[in-house]
Each structure stands twice: as structure tokens, then as C-alpha cells.
N, C-alpha and C positions, 0 to 999 in steps of 0.2 A: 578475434579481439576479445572471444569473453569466453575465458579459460573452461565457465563450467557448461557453459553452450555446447562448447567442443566434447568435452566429456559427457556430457547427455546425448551426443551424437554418436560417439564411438560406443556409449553401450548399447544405444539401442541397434547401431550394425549386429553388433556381437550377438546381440539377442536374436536378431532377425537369421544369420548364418545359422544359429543351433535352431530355427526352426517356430521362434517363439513370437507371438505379437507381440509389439513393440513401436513407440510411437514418442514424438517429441511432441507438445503443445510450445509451437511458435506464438501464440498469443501470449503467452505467459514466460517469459524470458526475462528475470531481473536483468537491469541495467544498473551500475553501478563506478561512480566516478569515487575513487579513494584520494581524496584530496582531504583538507579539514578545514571545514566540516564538510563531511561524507555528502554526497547527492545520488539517490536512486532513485528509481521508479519502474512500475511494471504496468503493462493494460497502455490504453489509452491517453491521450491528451487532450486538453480542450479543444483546440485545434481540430485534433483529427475528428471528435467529436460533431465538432460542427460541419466541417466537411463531408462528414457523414448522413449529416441533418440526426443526430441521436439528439433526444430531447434526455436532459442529465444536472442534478445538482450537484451542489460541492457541499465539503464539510471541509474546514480547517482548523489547526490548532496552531497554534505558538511555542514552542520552546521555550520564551520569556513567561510562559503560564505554567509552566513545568518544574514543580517541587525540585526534583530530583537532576534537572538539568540547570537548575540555580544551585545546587548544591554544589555540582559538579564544575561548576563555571562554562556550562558548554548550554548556554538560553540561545545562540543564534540559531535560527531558522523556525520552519513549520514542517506540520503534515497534512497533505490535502486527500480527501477519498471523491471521487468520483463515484453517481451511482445513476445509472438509470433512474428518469424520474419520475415513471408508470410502476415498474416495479421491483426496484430498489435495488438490484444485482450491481455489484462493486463494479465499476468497468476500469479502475485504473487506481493507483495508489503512485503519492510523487511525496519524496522525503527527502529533506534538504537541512542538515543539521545531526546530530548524535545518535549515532548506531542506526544510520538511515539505513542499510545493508539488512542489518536482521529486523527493521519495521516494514520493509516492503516485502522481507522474507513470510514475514507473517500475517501480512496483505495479503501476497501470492499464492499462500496454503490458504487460506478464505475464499479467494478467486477461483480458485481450482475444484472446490467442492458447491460453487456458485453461491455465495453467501451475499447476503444482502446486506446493505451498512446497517442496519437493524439487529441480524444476527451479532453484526462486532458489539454494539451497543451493549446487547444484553449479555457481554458475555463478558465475566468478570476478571478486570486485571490486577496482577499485584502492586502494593505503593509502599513506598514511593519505586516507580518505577518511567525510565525513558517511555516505555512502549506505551505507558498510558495516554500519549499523546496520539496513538492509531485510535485510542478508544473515545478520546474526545472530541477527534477529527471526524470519524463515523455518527458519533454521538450527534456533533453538531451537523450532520446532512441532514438529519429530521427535524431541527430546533431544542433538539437536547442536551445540549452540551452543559456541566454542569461547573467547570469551571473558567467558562469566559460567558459573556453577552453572546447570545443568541439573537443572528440579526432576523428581522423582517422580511417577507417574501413577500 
């Protein structure tokens, strides 16, 4: 069902016949619905979260808070970060609305080097830019988000 799944499988066979290690991270497997507007997500859900008893905050952002997706006329939806809430490691990224595909993509490369919504935070995006809604959705899991209201814990 998810064309590059397949293909991170069949290299890594190939890899493995010529002798070489070689490994798939099943945790980290974008999912991605091409409808419009776009829905992906990678990691965890709240859900599985709790099922799990992880103790975990959110951060979200708005599309409708998005310079550049008012621009574009594409303001529906958000992006949420999930983060462990001892110590900060992103456990899931969920994007529903504009270029959700390459935000979870770069979710996913975060997640993969164990990056805390802290790290997204401090790391600077370009504007007017979609993606800057990964950075206020992260932003906003420690109360920093700098362009909507930041709620109360």
C-alpha cells in the first residue's frame, strides 16, 4: 500500500544478498493520504499513546495562522507534534492540510536522529514558509509558540 515502504524493503534485500547491513525502521514509516488537502503522519497517535500509558504533550498550529498558506488560499488544517513529556523526544508528527507529505518528511528526519520538539524549536525556518507551521507546532509543545496563544498546562 505504500509504494516507498516497498522500496525501502526491496533495498534493503538487495543490500542484505550483497552481504551488507541493512535495516528498515518500521517505527518511522510516513503514511500519507494524497487527497486535498493532503493528511500524513509518522510515529505515534494519542491513542496509542495512552494505550501505552506514555505520558506525552502536544503542540499545534493552524494553517489559518500561516502567512503563507493565506497566501496560498490553502489555511485549512493544522500540525500536531507529539513529544514525550519527561524528555522531550518527538514520538509522532500528524499533518492535515498543505505539503502535509514533505512536513512529516521533515518530522520524520528529526525523529530519526531522536530530536526533541526543542531541537525543531530552535532551529530556524525559512518565511514565509508552509513548513513554519512544524516549527510552531513544536514551538508550541513547550509554550512557545510565537504566533498563536499559547494555552495553559
Amino acid at each position: 500500500m505504500l509504494a516507498h515502504k516497498g522500496s525501502e524493503e526491496g533495498v534493503m534485500v538487495a543490500e542484505r544478498i550483497a552481504g551488507k547491513h541493512a535495516a528498515v525502521n518500521y517505527d518511522l514509516v510516513p503514511s500519507v493520504i494524497y487527497t486535498h488537502p493532503e493528511l500524513a503522519w509518522v510515529g505515534k497517535n494519542e491513542e496509542e499513546l495512552k494505550a501505552e500509558g506514555v505520558e506525552y504533550k502536544t503542540g499545534s498550529f493552524p494553517f489559518a495562522a500561516s502567512g503563507r498558506a493565506l497566501a496560498t488560499d490553502e489555511s485549512v488544517g493544522s500540525v500536531k507534534v507529539l513529544a514525550d513529556k519527561l524528555t522531550d523526544t518527538i514520538l509522532g508528527i500528524h499533518v492535515f492540510g498543505p505539503s502535509a507529505a514533505e512536513l512529516v518528511q521533515q518530522g520524520l528526519i528529526a525523529m530519526e536522529f531522536g530530536s526533541s520538539s526543542e531541537d525543531i524549536g530552535l532551529t530556524m525556518f525559512s518565511h514565509p514558509t508552509v513548513s513554519e507551521a512544524l516549527h510552531e507546532a513544536a514551538l508550541a509543545a513547550n509554550n512557545h509558540a510565537i504566533h498563536i496563544g499559547n494555552r495553559k498546562r
